[in-house]
C-alpha positions in Angstrom: 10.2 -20.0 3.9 12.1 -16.7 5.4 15.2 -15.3 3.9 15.7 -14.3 7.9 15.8 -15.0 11.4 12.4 -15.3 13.1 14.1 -12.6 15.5 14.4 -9.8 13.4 10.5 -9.9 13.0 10.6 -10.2 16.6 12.7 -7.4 17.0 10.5 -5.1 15.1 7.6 -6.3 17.0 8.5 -5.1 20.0 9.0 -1.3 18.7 5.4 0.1 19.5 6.7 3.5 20.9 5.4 6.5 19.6 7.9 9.8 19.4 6.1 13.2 18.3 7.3 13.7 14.8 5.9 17.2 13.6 3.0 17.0 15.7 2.9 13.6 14.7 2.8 10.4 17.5 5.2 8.1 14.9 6.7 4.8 15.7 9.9 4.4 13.9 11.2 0.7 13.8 14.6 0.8 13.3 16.1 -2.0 10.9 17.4 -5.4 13.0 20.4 -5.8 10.6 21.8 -1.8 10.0 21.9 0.0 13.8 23.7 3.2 11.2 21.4 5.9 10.4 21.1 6.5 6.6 22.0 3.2 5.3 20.0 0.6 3.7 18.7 -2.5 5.8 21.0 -5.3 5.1 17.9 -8.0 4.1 16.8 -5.1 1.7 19.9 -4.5 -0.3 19.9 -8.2 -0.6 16.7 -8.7 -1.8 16.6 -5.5 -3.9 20.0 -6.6 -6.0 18.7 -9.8 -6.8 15.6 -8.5 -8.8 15.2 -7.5 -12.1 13.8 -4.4 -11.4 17.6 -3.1 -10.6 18.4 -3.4 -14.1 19.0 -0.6 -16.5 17.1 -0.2 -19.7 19.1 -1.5 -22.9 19.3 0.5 -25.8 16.7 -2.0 -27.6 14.2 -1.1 -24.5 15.0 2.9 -24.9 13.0 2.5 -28.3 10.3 1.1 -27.9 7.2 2.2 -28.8 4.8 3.8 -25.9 2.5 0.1 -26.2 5.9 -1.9 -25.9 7.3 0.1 -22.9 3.8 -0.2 -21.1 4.3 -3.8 -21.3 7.8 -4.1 -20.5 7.0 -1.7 -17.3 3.6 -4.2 -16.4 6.8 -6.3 -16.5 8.8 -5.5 -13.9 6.5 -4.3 -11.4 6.8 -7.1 -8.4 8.9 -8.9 -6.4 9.1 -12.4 -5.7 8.2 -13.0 -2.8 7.7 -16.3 -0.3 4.6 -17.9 1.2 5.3 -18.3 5.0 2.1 -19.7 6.0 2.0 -22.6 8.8 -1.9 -23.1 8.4 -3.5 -24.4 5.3 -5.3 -22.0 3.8 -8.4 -21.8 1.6 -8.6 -19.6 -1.6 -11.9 -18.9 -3.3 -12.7 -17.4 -6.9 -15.3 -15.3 -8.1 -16.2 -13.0 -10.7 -18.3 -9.5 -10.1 -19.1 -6.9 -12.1 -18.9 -2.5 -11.7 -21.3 -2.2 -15.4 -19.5 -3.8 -18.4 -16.0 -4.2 -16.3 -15.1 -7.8 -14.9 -14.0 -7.8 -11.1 -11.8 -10.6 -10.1 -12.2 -11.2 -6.7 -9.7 -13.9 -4.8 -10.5 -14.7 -0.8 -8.3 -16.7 1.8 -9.2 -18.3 5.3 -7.5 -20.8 7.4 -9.4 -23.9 6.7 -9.8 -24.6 10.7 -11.8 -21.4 10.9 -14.6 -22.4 7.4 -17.2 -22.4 10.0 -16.6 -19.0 12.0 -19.5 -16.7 11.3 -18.2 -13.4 12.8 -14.8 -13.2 11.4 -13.1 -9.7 10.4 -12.4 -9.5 7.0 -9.8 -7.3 4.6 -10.2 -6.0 1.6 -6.6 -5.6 0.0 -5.7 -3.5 -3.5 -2.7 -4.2 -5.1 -0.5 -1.3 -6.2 1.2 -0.8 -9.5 0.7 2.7 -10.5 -2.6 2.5 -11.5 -1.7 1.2 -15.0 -0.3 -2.7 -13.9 0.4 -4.6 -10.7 -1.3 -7.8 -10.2 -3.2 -9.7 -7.2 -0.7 -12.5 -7.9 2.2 -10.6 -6.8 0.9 -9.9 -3.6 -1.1 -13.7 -2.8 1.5 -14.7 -0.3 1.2 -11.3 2.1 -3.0 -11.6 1.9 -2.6 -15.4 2.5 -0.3 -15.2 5.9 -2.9 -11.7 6.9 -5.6 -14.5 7.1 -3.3 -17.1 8.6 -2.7 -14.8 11.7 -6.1 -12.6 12.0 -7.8 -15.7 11.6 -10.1 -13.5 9.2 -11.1 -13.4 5.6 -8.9 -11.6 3.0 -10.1 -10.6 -0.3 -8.0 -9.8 -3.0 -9.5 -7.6 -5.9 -8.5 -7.3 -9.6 -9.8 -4.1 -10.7 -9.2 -2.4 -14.1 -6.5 -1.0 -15.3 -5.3 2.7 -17.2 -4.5 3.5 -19.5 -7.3 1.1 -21.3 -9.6 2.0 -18.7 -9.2 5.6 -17.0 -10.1 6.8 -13.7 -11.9 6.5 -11.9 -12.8 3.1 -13.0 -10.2 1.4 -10.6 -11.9 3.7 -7.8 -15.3 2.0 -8.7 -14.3 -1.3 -9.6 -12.9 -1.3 -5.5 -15.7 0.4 -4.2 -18.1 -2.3 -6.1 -16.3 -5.1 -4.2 -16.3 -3.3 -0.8 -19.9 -3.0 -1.0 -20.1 -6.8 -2.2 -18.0 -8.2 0.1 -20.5 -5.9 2.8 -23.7 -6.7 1.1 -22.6 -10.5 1.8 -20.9 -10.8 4.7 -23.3 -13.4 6.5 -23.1 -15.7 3.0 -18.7 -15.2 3.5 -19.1 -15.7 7.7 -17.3 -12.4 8.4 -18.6 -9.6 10.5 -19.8 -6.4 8.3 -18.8 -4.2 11.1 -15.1 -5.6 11.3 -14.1 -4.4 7.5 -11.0 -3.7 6.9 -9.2 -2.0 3.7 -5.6 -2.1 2.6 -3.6 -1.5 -0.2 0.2 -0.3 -1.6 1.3 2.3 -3.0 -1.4 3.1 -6.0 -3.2 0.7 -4.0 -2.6 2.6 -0.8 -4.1 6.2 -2.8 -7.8 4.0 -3.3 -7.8 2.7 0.0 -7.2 5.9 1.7 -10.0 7.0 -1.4 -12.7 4.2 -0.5 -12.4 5.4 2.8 -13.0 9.0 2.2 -15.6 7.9 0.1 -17.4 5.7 2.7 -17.1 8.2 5.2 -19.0 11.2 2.4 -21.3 8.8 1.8 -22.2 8.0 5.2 -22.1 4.4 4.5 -19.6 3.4 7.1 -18.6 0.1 5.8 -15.4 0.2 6.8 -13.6 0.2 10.1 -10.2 0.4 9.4 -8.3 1.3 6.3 -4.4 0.6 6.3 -2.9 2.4 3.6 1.0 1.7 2.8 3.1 4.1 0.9 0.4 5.7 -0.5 -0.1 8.1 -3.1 -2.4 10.6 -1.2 -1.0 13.9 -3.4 -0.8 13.9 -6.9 1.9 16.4 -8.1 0.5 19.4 -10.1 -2.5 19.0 -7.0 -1.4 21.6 -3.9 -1.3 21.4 -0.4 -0.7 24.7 1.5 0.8 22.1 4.7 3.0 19.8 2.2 6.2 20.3 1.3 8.8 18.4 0.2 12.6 18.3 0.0 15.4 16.3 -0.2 16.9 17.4 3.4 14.0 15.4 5.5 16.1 12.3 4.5 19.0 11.3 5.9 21.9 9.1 3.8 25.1 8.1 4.7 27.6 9.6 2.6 28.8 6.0 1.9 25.5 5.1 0.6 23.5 8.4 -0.8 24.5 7.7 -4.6 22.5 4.4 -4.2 19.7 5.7 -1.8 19.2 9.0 -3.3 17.6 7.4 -6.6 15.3 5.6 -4.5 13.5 8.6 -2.9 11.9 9.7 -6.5 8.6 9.7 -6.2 6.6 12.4 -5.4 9.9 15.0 -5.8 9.1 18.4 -7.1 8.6 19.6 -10.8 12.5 20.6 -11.0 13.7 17.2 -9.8 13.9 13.3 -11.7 10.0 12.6 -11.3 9.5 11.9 -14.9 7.6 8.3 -14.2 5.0 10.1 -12.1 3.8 12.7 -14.9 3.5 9.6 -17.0 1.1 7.7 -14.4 -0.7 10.4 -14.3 -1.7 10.6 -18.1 -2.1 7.2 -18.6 -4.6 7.6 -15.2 -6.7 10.6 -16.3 -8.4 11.7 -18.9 -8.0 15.4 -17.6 -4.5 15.1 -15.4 -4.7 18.7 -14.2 -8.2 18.7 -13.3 -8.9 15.4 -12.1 -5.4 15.2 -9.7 -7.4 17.9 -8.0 -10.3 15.8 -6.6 -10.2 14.0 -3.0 -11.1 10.4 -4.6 -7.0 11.0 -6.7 -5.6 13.1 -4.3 -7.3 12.2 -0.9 -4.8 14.7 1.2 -6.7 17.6 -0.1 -10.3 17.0 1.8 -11.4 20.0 3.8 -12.4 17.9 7.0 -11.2 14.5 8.2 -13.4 14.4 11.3 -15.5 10.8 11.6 -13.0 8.8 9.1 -12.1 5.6 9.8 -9.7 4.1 12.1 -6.2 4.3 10.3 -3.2 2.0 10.3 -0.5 3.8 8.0 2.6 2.5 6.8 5.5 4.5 5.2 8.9 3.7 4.5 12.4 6.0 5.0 13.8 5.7 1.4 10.5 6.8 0.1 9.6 10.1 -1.8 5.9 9.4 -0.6 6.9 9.4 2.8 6.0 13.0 3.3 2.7 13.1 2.9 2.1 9.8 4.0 3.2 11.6 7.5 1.0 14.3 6.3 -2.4 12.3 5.8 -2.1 10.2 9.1 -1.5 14.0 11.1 -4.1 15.4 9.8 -6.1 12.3 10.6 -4.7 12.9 14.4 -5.8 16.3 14.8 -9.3 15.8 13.5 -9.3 13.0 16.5 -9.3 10.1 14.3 -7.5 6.6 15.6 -4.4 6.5 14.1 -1.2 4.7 14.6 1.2 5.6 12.2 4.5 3.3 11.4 8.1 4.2 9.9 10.6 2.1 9.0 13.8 2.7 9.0 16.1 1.6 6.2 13.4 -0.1 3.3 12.5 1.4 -0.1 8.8 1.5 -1.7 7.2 -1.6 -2.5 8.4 -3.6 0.5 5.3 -5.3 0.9 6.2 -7.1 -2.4 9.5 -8.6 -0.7 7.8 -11.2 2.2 9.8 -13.6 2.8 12.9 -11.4 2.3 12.2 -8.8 4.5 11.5 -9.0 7.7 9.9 -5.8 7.5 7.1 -6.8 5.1 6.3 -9.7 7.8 6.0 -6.8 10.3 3.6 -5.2 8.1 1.0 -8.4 7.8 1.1 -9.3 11.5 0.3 -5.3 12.6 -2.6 -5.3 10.2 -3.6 -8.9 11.3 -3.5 -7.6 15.2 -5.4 -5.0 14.0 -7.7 -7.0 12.2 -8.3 -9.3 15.8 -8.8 -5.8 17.3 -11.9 -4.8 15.7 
């Protein structure tokens, strides 16, 4: 079920253009339904308005205690979202485990391909700020990235802050990389066609995973498609990163609504309140830990020999600058990198499938990519 013509995904299909972007070859997909610069997508207003993460706190919600507003902001992370598969599609359960913590680990196939014994595989970390998100929120994307790359897509559960710190997220992903490697005859996928992908906080440990398979030497992974990432923590510092309000354009019509939107990752002096909060419910040791490349992945010395990356950013994003940032210092170290804006979504699109064409965009270029290793 789409909330959209079949052609608007087919419209942003065919934008595979790169323009140089400070030094950086950039495709920007411009929205099907808002030609405008600096307005919204119409399909995303839609979509955003009807969720109740538009909603303002109540007064009753302003006082709760710091347990309560955890839970009420586990809450209303997620979208709903649609599944838009054709093909019947298998989905397998297991359990594995990083020490004492409990690893669920989902994985989809089309049924028609059970028997294929070379397929590519994904590994795919849902986002949520490293303190909530679920694997249910984002079933319906990992389902139709298996429909289409005709591969095997696992989705992992991994622990949570603030009841378990970092890195234990970090490890709990990097136990079920090197399971899903470790067993890739027994699960008929090719270990040298691994993919990994995650949003937003989910973005930050792919981008991590990869840095670590590439220190490591272990080279399990051949592509790692990060979206809206976290790849800079603030408090962390990046001689080459800067950011400010001016890189992003809004209509005056809409810049009271969009402005809000492009929060994350703002300096010290501006509205990033949420962040400072993520980050101590994520470390034990915020001002030391933001400072190391498996939290803050944009500050490695060297990015020669990482993988292959597929990098996906969004215009009304605050992470969008280093995003940009991370997949050019990717391309001058020579790495394979195609890098992918688009033009009039918010954070989080991935959430919205079914809604947004754009999020549809996003599954079938990492499936292509996927058929491409």
């Amino acid at each position: 079920m789409r909330e959209y013509d079949i052609s608007d995904v087919e419209f942003l299909q065919l934008q595979q253009t790169p323009e140089m972007v400070n030094g950086l070859p950039l495709i920007i997909k411009k929205s099907p339904t808002e030609p405008r610069p600096g307005c919204i997508d119409h399909h995303e207003q839609a979509a955003l308005s009807l969720h109740w993460v538009s909603h303002e706190d109540t007064e009753e919600e302003k006082e709760q205690t710091p347990a309560e507003a955890l839970e009420a902001m586990r809450d209303r992370m997620g979208y709903p979202n649609h599944n838009i598969c054709a093909a019947e599609i298998h989905t397998k359960f297991e359990t594995i485990y990083n020490g004492e913590n409990e690893i669920g680990l989902w994985r989809y196939y089309r049924r028609d391909t059970k028997n294929d014994t070379k397929r590519p595989a994904l590994l795919f970390i849902h986002g949520g700020g490293w303190i909530g998100g679920t694997p249910y929120t984002v079933e319906n994307p990992c389902r139709y990235i298996a429909e289409v790359s005709g591969g095997v897509v696992f989705n992992v559960d991994y622990s949570l802050a603030p009841e378990k710190k970092y890195p234990n997220g970090v490890n709990d992903c990097w136990t079920a990389l090197k399971h899903i490697y470790d067993h890739a005859e027994e699960y008929g996928i090719d270990p040298k066609k691994i993919a990994v992908s995650g949003d937003s906080a989910g973005g930050n440990i792919t981008c991590v995973l990869a840095r670590m398979d590439h220190d490591k030497g272990t080279h399990m992974i051949a592509l790692h498609a990060p979206m809206y990432a976290v790849v800079l923590f603030q408090g962390s510092s990046c001689p080459d990163y800067h950011f400010s309000i001016k890189d992003y354009e809004f209509d005056p019509s809409q810049k009271a609504f969009l402005d809000p939107a492009v929060v994350l990752a703002r300096p010290q002096d501006e509205d990033h309140d949420d962040e400072i909060m993520l980050a101590d419910m994520y470390f034990d040791e915020p001002e030391k830990q933001c400072l190391e490349v498996t939290a803050s992945p944009l500050l490695a010395k060297d990015f020669k020999g990482m993988p292959k990356c597929l990098s996906f950013c969004c215009e009304y994003d605050g992470l969008r600058v280093q995003n940009e940032l991370y997949a050019k210092k990717l391309h001058e170290a020579d790495v394979e990198v195609k890098a992918i804006r688009y033009r009039g979504v918010e954070h989080a699109v991935i959430d919205r499938l079914g809604f947004v064409p754009q999020a549809e965009d996003i599954c079938l270029e990492i499936a292509h990519a996927m058929k491409e290793l």
